[in-house]
N, C-alpha and C positions, 0 to 999 in steps of 0.2 A: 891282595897277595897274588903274586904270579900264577898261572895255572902249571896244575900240577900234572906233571905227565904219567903215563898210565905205566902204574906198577904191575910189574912180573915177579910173582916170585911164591912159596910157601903160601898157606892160608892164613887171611886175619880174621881176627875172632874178635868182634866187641861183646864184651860185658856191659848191660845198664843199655841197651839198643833203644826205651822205651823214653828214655829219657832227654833231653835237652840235646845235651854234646851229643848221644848217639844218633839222633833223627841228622842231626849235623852230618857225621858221617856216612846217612844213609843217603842222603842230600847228593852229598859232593861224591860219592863213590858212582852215582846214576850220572850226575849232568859230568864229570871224568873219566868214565868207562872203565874206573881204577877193577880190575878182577878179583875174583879170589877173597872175596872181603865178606864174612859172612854174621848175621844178625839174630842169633839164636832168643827166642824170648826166654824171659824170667822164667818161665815156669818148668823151662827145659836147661837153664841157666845161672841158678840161686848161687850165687858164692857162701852161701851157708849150706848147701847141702852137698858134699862130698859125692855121694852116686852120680849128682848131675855132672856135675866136674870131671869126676872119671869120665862119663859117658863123651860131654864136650871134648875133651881133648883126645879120647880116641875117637872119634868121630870125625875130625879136624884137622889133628895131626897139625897145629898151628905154630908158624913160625914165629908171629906176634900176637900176645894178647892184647887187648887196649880194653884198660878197666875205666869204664864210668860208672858205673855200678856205686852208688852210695848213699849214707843216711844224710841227707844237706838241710833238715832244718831247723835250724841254728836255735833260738828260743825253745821249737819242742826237745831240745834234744836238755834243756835241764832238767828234765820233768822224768826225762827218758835216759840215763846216761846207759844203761845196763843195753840198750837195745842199740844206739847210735854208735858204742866200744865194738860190739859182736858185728854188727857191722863195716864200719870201716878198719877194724882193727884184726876181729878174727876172720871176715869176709876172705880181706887182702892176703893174712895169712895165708887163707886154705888155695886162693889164687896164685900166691908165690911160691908156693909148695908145690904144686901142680905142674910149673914154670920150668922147678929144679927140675924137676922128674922129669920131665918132657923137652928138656933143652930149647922152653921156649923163651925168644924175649918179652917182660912187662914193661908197659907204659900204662903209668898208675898217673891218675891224676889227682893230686892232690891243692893248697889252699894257702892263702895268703895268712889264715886266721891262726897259723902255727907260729906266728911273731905276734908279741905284744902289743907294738901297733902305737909303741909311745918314741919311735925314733927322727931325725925330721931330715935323713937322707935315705934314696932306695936300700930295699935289705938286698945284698947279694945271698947268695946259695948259703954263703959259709955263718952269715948271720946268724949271731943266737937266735935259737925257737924258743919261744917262752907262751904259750897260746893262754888264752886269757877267758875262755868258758870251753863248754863241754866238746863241742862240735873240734873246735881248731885243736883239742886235748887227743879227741879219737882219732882226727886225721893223721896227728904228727905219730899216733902212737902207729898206724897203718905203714907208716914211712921206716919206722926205726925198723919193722916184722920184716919187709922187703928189705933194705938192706943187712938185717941179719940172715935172711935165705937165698939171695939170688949175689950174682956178682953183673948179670946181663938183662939191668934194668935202666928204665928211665923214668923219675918222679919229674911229672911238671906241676907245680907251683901254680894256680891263675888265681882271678878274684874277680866279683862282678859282672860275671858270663851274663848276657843276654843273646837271644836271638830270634827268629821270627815262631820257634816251638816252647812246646814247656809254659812256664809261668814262671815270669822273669820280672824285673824293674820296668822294662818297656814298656813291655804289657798292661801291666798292671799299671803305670803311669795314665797311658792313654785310656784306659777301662779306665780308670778313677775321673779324668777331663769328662767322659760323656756324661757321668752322674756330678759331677760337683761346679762349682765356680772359682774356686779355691783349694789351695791346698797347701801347707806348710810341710816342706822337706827341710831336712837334717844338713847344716851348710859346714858343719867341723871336724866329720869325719871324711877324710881324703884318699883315693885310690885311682885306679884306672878303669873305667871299664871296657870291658873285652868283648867281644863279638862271638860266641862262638865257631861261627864257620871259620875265622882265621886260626881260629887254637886247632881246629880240622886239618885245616888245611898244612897249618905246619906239623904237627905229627904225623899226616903222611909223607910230608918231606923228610922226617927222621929219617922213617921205613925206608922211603924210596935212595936214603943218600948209605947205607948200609955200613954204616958209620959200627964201630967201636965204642965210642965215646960215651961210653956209658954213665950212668950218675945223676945226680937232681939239679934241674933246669928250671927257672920263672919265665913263665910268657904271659903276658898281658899285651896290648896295643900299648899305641907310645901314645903319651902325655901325661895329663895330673886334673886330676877332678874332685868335685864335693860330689856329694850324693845331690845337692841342689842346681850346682853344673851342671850336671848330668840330665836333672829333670829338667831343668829350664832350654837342654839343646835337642830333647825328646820333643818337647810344644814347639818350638821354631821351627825346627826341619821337617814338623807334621802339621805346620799351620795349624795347630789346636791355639786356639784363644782361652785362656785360665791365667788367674793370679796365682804366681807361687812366690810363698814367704817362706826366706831361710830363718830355721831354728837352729838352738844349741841340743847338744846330745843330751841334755840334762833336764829340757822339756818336751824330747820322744823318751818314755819311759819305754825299753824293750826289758823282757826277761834274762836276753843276756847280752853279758856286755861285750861292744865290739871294739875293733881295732880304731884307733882313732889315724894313723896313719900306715896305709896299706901299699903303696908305690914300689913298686922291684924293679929292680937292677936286671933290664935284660939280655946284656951283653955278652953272657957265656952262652946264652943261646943262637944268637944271631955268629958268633965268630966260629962257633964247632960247625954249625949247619948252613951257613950262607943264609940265614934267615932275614928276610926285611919284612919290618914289620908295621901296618897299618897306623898312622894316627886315630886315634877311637871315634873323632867328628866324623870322618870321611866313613868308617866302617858303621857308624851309626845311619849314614846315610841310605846307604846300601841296605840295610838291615827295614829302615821303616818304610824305603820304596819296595821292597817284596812284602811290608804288611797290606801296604794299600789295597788293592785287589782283594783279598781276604777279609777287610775290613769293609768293601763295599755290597 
């Protein structure tokens, strides 16, 4: 993605700073000299705890929120539904409550896992949600809360984020090559994966384009992958040597069941925002030459 030029404007507040996509932001705000962009941790930051909420937003005074803030994992959260709902459901809530009050814009990010996942063309925006365990249930519920309380929001949609932070598919791909000789991934369920820094990168081109255009957006990198795709262009572009066997979803037994087809439509976002958007090899590239050095 193009580089992004340095935003002037109100303060940005990320929520979830500790996590994946916010290390992304802390990333691209340093090597862009984007201002004003600020990284409050959890514990001064809870989107469950109201006091800290108050305190952040008068503190801040922020023009954008950006929520990554969330409960993401998927199998625990069947175990856990009571804690995965308060979080991405009542979290977001108390977030877009805060929003109203405070005439701030949310950029909530939300999940591919809010579709069924049984369709065989991209889901546009207007696509039935129909999510199909607990995780994609809390998410969509987080999405119906903002759009019953704000009117000056934007839900983006992703799937399959990895990127050089966190504990992602990458990662854990290449950890798993230094200990095994083999490894059978999952070759039938289909999606895109995304890179974090470019899902970064385009939300602050939202910010920076001070658009109106408010409303729920999919961004992912362009193409079409398996989960075994995926692995199999992680070992090639990292010269790791390993056997990978695709399996059917039906001999990875997980706890909960996933989308079998995850691809979006992301055309309202590239035509409202001028966005162009990464093919996910080329962004996969980029992604595992900043592991190397970290890896040596």
């Amino acid at each position: 993605m193009a580089k992004v030029k340095e935003i002037i404007m109100s303060n940005i507040v990320v929520f979830g700073a500790s996590g994946q996509l916010g290390h992304c932001f802390k990333s691209l705000s340093t090597r862009e000299g984007i201002k004003n962009i600020h990284f409050p941790p959890e514990s001064e930051a809870n989107i469950l705890d109201m006091s800290a909420l108050k305190n952040v937003f008068e503190a801040y005074k922020p023009s954008h929120i950006i929520n990554c803030a969330a409960y993401t994992a998927v199998d625990r959260a069947e175990d856990e539904p009571g804690i995965a709902i308060r979080i991405n459901k009542t979290g977001v809530e108390n977030l877009a409550s805060f929003c109203a009050d405070h005439q701030s814009t949310l950029i909530h990010i939300s999940t591919d896992f809010v579709f069924r996942g049984n369709a065989s063309t991209p889901r546009t925006e207007e696509s039935t949600t129909e999510p199909v365990n607990i995780y994609g249930q809390s998410k969509l519920a987080g999405e119906v809360a903002i759009t019953a309380l704000l009117k000056n929001y934007y839900i983006i949609r992703t799937g399959w984020l990895y990127s050089e932070y966190g504990n992602n598919f990458v990662k854990t791909m290449l950890k798993l090559a230094s200990e095994k000789d083999q490894l059978k991934v999952v070759a039938d369920q289909v999606g895109t994966p995304t890179y974090a820094m470019d899902l970064a990168a385009c939300i602050m081109r939202i910010i920076q384009n001070k658009s109106n255009a408010y409303g729920t957006y999919h961004y992912s990198n362009e193409g079409v992958a398996s989960w075994y795709d995926f692995a199999k262009a992680i070992f090639e572009i990292s010269d790791t040597l390993i056997k990978v066997s695709p399996v059917k979803t039906e001999e990875y037994i997980t706890k909960a069941v996933r989308p079998a087809y995850s691809v979006m439509d992301k055309s309202k976002i590239k035509k409202n925002f001028g966005i162009e958007i990464p093919y996910w090899r080329d962004s996969l590239v980029s992604c595992i030459n900043n592991l190397k050095p970290r890896n040596n």
